[in-house]
N, C-alpha and C positions, 0 to 999 in steps of 0.2 A: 504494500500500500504506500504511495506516495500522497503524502498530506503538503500542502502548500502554505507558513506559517511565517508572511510579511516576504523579508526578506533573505528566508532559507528555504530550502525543502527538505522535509527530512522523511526516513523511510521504515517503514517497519517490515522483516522480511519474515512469510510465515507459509506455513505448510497447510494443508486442508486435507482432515480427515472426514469421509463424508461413511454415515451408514444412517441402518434407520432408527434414526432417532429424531423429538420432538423439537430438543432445545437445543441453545447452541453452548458452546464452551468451548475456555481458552486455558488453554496448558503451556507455562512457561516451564522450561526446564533449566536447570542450574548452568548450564551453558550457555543461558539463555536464546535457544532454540525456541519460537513460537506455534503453536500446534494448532487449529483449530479446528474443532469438533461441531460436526452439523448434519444436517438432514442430506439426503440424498439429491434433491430435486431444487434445495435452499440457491437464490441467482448469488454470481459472485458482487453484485451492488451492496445485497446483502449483510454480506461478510464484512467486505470493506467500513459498510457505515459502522457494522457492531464492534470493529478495530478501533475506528473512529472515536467512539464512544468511550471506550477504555485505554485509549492510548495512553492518559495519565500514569494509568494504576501501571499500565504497562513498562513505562518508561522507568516509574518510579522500581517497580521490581527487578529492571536491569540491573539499573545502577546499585540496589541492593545484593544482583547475585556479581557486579563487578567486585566485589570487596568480600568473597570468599575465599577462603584459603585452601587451594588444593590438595589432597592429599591420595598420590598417587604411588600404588606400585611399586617397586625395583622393577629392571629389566631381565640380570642378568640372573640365570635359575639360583645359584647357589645364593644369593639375597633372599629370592621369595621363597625356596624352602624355608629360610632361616626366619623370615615375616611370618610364616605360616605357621612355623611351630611356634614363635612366642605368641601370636593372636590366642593360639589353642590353649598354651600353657596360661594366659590369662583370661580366658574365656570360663577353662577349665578351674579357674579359682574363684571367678565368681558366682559358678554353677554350686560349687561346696559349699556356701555360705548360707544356701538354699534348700537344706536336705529334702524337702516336702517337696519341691518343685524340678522333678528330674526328666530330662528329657531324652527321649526314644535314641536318640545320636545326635552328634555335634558333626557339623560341617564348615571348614574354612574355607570359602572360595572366593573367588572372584564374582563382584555381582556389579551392573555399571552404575545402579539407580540407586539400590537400596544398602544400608548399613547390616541389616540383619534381617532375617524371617523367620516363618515358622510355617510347617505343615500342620493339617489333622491329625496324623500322625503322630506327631512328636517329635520330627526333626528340625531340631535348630541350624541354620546356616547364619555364618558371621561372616561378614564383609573381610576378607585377609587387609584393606587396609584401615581396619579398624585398630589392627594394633599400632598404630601410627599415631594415632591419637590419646590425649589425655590418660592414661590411666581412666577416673572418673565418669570418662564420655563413654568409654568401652563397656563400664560396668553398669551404663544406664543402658544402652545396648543390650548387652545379656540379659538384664534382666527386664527389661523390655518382654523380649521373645518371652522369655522364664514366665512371665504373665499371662500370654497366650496358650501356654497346655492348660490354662485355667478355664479364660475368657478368649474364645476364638474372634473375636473382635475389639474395637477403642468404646465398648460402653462406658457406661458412669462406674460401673462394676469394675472392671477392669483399669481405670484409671483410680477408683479409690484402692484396689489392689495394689497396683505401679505405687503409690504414694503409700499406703502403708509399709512400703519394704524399700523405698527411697525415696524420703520426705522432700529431699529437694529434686525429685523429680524434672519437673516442671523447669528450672533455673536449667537441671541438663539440657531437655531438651533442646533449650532456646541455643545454649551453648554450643551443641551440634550443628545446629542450621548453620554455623557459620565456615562448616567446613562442606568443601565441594568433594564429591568422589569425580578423580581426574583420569 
């Protein structure tokens, strides 16, 4: 979309995902990559004016994921074995803290989006550049997932769970947002 604003032009570059769906939505990704999500049959005027419309928020959330801190990877293997098993050896220590809350298996991998997850099952996967960060940040992490063999969703349940077992939850979170997986 090219907006025309006095004496610049400036431009917002975005992708279009279309299926069938009702409403529209916009997905900025920490790359800040724009996505937007829309009906199938939705005219590209559309789109454009609904960019329009949110350019603000838009603008304002770049310049928020410009001032993220990457945290990416090694390249060479014998690093990321070596990332991997401390991720584990610290993942694994804060799973012990938790004897009631044990999960099916642990997994360190590479994930590009997310810090951690969880299956129905019970497996936990932790982002391998999780151990890269904070101490603290990792252990909101784990026990993030650690929550989910409880509450398989972000209820009010599962958030007063999260905060029972790390009161300052909440402070983490915000703490993580500021790191980018690169």
């Amino acid at each position: 979309m090219v907006q025309s604003d006095g004496w610049q032009e400036r431009s917002i570059s975005y992708t279009v995902v279309r299926s069938r769906r009702k409403t529209m939505a916009l997905i900025l990704r920490p790359d800040n990559q724009l996505e937007v999500r829309c009906g199938l049959t939705l005219p590209q005027v559309e789109i454009e004016r609904f960019i329009g419309e949110k350019e603000s928020w838009i603008r304002r959330k770049m310049l928020e994921n410009s001032r993220l801190t990457p945290v990416q990877a090694p390249h060479e293997q014998n690093q990321l074995t070596a990332l991997r098993q401390l991720t584990q050896q610290k993942a694994l220590a804060v799973i012990e803290k938790y004897p009631h809350l044990v999960p099916s298996q642990l997994v360190i991998r590479r994930q590009r989006r997310r810090w951690g997850s969880c299956s129905k099952s019970g497996l936990i996967s932790i982002n391998l550049c999780a151990g890269l960060l904070p101490d603290e940040l990792l252990e909101y992490i784990v026990v993030h997932e650690l929550c989910h063999l409880v509450y398989f969703d972000h209820s009010a349940r599962f958030h007063h769970l999260l905060e029972q077992l790390l009161p300052d939850a909440q402070v983490r979170k915000k703490d993580l947002q500021r790191y980018l997986i690169a």
